[in-house]
C-alpha positions as a Markdown table, in Angstrom:
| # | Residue | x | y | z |
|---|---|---|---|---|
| 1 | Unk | 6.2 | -13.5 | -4.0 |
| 2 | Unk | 4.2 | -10.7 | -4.5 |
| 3 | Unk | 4.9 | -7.5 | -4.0 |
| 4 | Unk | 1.5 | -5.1 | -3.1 |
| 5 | Unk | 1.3 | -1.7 | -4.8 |
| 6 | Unk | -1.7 | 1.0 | -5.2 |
| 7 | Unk | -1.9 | 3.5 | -8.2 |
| 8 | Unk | -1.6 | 7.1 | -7.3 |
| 9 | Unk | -4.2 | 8.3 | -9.2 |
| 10 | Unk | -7.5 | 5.7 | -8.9 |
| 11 | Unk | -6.2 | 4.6 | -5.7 |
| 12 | Unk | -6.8 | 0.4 | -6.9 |
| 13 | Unk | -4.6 | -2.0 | -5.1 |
| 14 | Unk | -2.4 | -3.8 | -7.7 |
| 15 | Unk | 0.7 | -5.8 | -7.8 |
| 16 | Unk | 4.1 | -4.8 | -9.0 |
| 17 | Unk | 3.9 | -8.1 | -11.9 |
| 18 | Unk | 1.4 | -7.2 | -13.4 |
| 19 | Unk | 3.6 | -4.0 | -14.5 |
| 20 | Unk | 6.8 | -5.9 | -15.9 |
| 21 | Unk | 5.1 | -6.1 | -19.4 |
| 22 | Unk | 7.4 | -3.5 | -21.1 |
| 23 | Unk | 4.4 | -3.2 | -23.7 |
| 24 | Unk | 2.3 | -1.7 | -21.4 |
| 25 | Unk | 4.2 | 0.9 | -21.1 |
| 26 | Unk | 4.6 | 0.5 | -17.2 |
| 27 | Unk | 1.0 | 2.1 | -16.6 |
| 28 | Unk | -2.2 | 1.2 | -13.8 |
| 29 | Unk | -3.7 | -1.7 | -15.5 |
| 30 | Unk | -7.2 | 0.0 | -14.5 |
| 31 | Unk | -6.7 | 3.7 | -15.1 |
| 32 | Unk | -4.4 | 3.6 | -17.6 |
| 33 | Unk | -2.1 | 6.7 | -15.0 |
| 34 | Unk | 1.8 | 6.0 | -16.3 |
| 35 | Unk | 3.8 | 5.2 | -12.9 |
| 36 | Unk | 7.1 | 6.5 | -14.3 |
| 37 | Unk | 6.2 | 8.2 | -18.0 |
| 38 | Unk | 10.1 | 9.3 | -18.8 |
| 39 | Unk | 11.0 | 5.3 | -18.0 |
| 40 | Unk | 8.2 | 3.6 | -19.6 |
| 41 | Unk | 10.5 | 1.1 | -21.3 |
| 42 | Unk | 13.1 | 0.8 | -18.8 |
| 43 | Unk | 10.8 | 0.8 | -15.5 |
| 44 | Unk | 9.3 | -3.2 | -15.8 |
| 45 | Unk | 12.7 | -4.5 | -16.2 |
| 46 | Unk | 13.5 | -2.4 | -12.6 |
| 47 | Unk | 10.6 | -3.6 | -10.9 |
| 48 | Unk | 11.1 | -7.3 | -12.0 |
| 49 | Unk | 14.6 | -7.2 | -10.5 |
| 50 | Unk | 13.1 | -5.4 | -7.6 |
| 51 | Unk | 10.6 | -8.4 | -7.2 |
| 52 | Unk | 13.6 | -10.8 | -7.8 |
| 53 | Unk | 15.5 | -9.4 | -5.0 |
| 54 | Unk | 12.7 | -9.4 | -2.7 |
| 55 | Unk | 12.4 | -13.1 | -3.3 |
| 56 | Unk | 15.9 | -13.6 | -2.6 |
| 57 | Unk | 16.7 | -11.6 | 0.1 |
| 58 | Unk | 13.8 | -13.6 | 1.9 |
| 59 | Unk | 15.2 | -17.2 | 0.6 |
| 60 | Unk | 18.1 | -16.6 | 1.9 |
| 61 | Unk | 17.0 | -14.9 | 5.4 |
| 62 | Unk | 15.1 | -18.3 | 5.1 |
| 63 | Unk | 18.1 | -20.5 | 4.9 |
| 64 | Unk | 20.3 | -18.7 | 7.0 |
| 65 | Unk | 17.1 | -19.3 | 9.8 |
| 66 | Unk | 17.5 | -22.7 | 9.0 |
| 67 | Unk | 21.1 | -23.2 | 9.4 |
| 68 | Unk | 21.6 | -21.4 | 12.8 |
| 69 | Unk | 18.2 | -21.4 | 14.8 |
| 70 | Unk | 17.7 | -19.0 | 17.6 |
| 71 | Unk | 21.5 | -19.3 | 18.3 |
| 72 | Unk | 21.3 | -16.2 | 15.6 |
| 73 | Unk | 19.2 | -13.5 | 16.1 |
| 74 | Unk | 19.0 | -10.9 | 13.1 |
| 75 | Unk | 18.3 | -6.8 | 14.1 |
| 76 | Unk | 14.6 | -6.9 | 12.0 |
| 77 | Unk | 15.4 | -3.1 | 12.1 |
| 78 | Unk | 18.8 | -3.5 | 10.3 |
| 79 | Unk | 17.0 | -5.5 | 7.7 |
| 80 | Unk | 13.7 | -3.8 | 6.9 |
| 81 | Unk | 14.6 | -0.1 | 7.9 |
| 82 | Unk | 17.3 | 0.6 | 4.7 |
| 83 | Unk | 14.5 | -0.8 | 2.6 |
| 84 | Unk | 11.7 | 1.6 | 4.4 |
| 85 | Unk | 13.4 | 4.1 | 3.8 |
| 86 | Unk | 13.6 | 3.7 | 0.4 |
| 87 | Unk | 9.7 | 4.1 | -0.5 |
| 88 | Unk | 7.9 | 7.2 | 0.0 |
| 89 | Unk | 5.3 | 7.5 | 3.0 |
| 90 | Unk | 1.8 | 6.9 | 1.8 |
| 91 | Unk | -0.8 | 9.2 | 4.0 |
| 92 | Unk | -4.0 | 7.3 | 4.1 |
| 93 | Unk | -7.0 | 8.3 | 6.2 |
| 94 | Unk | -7.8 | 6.5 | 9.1 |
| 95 | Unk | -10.8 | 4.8 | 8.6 |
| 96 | Unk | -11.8 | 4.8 | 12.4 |
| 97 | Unk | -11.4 | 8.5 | 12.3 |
| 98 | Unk | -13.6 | 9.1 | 9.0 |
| 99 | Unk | -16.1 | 7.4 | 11.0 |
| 100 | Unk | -15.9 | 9.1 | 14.6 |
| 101 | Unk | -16.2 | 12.5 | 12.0 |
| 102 | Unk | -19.5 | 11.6 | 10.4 |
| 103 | Unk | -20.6 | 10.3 | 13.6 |
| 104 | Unk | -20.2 | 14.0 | 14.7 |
| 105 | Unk | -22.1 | 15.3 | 12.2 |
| 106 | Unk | -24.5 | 13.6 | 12.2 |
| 107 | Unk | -24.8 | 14.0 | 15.9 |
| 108 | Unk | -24.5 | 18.4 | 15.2 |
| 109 | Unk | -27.5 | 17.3 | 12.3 |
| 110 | Unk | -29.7 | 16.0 | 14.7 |
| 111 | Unk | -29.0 | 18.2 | 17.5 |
| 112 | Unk | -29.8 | 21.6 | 15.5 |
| 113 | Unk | -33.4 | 20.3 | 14.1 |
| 114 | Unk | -36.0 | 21.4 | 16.4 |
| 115 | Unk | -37.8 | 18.9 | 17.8 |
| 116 | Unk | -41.9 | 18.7 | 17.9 |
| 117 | Unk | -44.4 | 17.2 | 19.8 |
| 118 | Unk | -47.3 | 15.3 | 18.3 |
| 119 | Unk | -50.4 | 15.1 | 20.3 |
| 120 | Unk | -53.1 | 12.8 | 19.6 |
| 121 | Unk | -56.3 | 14.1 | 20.7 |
């Protein structure tokens, strides 16, 4: 299993594996940014038992789904909700948004250029 992250400074999507390498001092493979600079040498060794447990905890949600069917129903929220709260919320821009703004301005562009007429004579 993979586990998706995104460097905070370049912005490049990446994946937490490729950080477990302690000799790369736990730093964006593209950039070169250090994700945690005062735990460089302990930091892979946390995210490869962070990627561990990911793989387990779904393994075993896994089984357990195998074993009891839809006579067990487990709260999704009482799963993934401890976990959420764990990371820190990412603003991103809204794509759709971006776009509806330079629609706008390009629509205020056009707008303020007088317009002429061309005759042919």
């Amino acid at each position: 299993m993979s586990i998706g992250a995104h460097c905070g400074s370049c912005a490049r999507e990446l994946l937490l594996g490729q950080l477990v390498q302690s000799s790369d001092g736990f730093r964006c493979p593209v950039c070169g940014f250090a994700f945690a600079p005062a735990y460089a040498t302990v930091a892979p060794g946390v995210a490869a038992r962070v990627m561990a447990a990911q793989a387990a905890l779904v393994t075993e949600l896994a089984e357990l789904g195998s074993m009891t069917g839809n006579r067990l129903r487990l709260d999704r929220t009482t799963i993934l909700d401890p976990i959420a709260d764990t990371l820190p919320e990412i603003k991103t821009k809204q794509p759709a948004m971006a776009r509806e703004h330079r629609a706008r301005w390009w629509a205020r562009d056009a707008a303020a250029q007088p317009t002429q007429t061309i005759s042919h004579r």
